[in-house]
C-alpha positions in Angstrom: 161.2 102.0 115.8 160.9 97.8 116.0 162.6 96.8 119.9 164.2 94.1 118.5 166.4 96.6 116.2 167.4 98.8 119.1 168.1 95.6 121.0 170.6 95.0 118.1 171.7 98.1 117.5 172.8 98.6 121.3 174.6 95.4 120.8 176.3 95.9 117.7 177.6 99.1 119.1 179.1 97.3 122.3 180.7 94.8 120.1 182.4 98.2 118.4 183.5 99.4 121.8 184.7 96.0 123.4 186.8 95.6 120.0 188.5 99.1 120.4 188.9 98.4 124.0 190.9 95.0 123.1 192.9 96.8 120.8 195.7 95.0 122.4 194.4 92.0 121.8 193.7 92.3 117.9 197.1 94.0 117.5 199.0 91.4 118.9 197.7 88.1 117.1 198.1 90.4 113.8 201.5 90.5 114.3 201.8 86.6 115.8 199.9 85.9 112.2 203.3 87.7 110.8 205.4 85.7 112.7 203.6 82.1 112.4 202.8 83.0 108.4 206.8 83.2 107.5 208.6 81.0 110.1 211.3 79.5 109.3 211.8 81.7 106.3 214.9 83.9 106.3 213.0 86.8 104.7 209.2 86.8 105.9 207.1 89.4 104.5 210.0 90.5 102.5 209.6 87.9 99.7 206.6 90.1 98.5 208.6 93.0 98.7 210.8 91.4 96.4 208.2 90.0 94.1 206.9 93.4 94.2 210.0 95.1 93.0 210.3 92.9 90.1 207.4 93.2 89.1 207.8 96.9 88.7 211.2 96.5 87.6 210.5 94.5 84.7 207.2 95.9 83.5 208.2 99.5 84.0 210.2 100.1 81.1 207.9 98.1 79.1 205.1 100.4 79.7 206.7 103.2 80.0 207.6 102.3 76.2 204.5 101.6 75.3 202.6 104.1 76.3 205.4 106.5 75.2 206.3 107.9 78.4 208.7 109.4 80.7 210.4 106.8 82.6 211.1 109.5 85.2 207.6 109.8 86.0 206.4 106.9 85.3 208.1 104.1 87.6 207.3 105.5 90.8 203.6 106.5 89.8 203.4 102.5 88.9 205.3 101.3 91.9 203.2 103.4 94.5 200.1 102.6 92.5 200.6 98.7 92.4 201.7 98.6 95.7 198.9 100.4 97.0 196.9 97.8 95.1 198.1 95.3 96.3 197.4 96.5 99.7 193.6 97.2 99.2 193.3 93.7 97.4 194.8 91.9 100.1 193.2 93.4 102.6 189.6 92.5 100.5 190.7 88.9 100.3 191.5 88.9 103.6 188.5 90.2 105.4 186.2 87.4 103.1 188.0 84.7 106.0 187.8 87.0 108.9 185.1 85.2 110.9 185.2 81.5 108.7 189.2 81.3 110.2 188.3 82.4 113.8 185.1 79.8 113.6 186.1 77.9 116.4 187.0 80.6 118.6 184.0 82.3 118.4 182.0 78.8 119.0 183.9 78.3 122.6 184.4 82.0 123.9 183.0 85.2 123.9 184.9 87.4 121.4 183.6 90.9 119.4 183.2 89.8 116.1 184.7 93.3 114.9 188.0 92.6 116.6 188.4 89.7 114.4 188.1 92.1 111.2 190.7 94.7 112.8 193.0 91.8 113.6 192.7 91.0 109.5 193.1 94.6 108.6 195.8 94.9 111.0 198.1 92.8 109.6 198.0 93.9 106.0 198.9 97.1 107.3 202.0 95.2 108.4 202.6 93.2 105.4 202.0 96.9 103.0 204.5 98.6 105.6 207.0 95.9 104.2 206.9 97.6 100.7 207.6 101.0 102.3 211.3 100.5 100.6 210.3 99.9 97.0 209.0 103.5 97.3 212.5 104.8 98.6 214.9 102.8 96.7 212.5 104.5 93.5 212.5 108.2 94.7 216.1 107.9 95.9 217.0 106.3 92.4 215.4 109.1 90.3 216.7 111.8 92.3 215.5 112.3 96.1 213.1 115.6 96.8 211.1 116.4 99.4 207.7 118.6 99.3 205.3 119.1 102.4 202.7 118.1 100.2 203.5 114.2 100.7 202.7 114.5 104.3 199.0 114.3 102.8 199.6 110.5 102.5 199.1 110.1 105.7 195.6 111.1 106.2 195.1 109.6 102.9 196.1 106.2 104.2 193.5 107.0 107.0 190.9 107.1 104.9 191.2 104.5 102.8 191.8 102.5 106.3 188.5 103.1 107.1 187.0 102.4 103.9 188.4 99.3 104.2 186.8 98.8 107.3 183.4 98.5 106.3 183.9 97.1 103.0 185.6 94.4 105.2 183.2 93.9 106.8 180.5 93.8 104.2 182.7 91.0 102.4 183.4 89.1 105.5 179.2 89.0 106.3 178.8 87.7 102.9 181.3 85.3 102.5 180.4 84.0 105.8 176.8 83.3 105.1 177.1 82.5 101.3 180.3 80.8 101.0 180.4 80.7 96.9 180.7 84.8 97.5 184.7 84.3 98.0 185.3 83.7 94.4 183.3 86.0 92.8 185.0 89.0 94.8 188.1 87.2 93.8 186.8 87.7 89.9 185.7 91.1 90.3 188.8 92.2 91.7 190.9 91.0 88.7 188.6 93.2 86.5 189.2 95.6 88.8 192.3 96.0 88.5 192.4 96.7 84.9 189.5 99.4 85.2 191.5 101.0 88.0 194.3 103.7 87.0 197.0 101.2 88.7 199.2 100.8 85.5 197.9 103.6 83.5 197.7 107.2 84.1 194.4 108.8 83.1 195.2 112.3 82.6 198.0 110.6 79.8 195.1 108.8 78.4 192.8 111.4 78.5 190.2 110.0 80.6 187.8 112.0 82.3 188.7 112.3 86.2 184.9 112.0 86.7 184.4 108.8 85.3 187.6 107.5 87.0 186.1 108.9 90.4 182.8 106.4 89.9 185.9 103.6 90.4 185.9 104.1 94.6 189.0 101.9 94.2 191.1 104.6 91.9 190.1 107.5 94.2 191.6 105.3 97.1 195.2 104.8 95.1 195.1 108.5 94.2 194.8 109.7 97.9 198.1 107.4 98.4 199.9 107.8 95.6 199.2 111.7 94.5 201.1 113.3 97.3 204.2 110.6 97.4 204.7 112.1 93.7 204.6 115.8 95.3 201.0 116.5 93.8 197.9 117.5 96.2 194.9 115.1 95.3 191.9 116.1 93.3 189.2 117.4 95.4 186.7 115.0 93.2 188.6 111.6 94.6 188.9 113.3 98.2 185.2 113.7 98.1 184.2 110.5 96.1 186.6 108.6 98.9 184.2 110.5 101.8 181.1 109.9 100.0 181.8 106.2 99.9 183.0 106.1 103.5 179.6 107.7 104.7 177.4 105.9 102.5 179.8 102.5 103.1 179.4 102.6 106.8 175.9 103.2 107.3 175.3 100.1 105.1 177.9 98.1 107.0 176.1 99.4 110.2 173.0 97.9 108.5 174.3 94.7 107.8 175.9 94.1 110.9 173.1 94.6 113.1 170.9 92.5 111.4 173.7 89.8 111.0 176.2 89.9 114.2 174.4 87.5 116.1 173.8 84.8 113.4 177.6 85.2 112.6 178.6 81.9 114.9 175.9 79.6 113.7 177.6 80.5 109.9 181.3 79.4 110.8 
């Protein structure tokens, strides 16, 4: 195996283990991004909560109308599902800015560049923990239940955490390098969007769980929103969310060996 590789490899790895070890660090300038993002505003990160919740509340009975269906059912399945969205868009967007934002930081001190991408995904995690509500004000509106099964969000959320990670960082590598990369993920994410079962339901259209499994994005939103409707999650998107995890990483790894030290010559 080439020196130079190892060389790399050993480094990218100690970047990895000086971020977790400033887990501090990252933690607490996501939440000063918070805090700087909406001062002076009397409800921060609560606007988009709001925005949210309209959104849902005026284009839930619309769909629900069009697509003949319960309303019962359907509002929360499109509230959790946009939400959730939401959350894995931002957090995209996001991580294409990671290292272009924290350019002058990492010109005049010595910084892990992968605590720069936790910092990002950090503080979506905050903003998506904002529209937490939206799901209870909808559950307690159509009748409030409880099941065990929804405790299987949790690990969901895990997993589509780390998904995120190294699609983050894949999309913060390339944006960095070829800057004209930030709106073309911008594009593919709006066509995204309407390929991904956000709005509709695929078993109510009839479309094969299969081909809405090839979607890694759909299989993330079902790991979310499956058990918050008291429903255990297909093994197909449990295993498509894995497969892309494994494969996802090991191509991050790749990339991030072969790029982390160019990353400051980029900014």
């Amino acid at each position: 195996m080439d020196k130079k590789f190892i060389e790399q490899s050993r480094l990218a790895l100690l970047d990895l283990k000086e971020a977790l070890r400033l887990s501090w660090f990252w933690l607490a300038l996501g939440w000063l991004d918070i805090l700087q993002r909406y001062r002076g505003s009397m409800l921060g990160p609560f606007w988009l909560t709001l925005t949210t919740a309209a959104f849902i509340a005026g284009l839930g009975p619309l769909y629900a109308k069009l697509f003949n269906l319960d309303m019962a059912q359907y509002l929360p399945y499109l509230a959790i599902g946009f939400t959730a969205w939401g959350f894995i868009n931002g957090t995209i967007a996001d991580c294409g800015n990671a290292f272009i934002v924290a350019g002058d930081s990492l010109k005049q001190m010595k910084l892990p560049r992968l605590a720069l991408l936790f910092q990002v995904i950090w503080r979506n995690i905050i903003v998506f923990a904002h529209s937490l509500p939206i799901f209870a004000v909808v559950l307690l509106f159509l009748g409030p239940s409880f099941s065990p099964v929804m405790l299987l969000a949790i690990p969901g959320f895990v997993l589509v955490v780390l998904n995120l990670v190294w699609i983050g960082l894949v999309v913060a590598i390339l944006c960095t390098r070829f800057r004209d990369i930030g709106p073309i993920i911008t594009s593919v994410m709006q066509i995204a969007f309407f390929l991904t079962p956000v709005m509709w339901d695929h078993r109510s259209q009839r479309v094969s769980e299969v081909y809405v499994a090839i979607n890694p994005f759909a299989s993330y939103i079902e790991l979310i929103r499956t058990p918050l409707l008291e429903k255990a999650p297909d093994l197909i998107f449990v295993a498509a969310a894995l497969g892309t995890l494994v494969v996802g990483s090991i191509c991050a790894a790749l990339m991030f060996i072969r790029s982390r030290r160019r990353i400051v010559y980029w900014v």
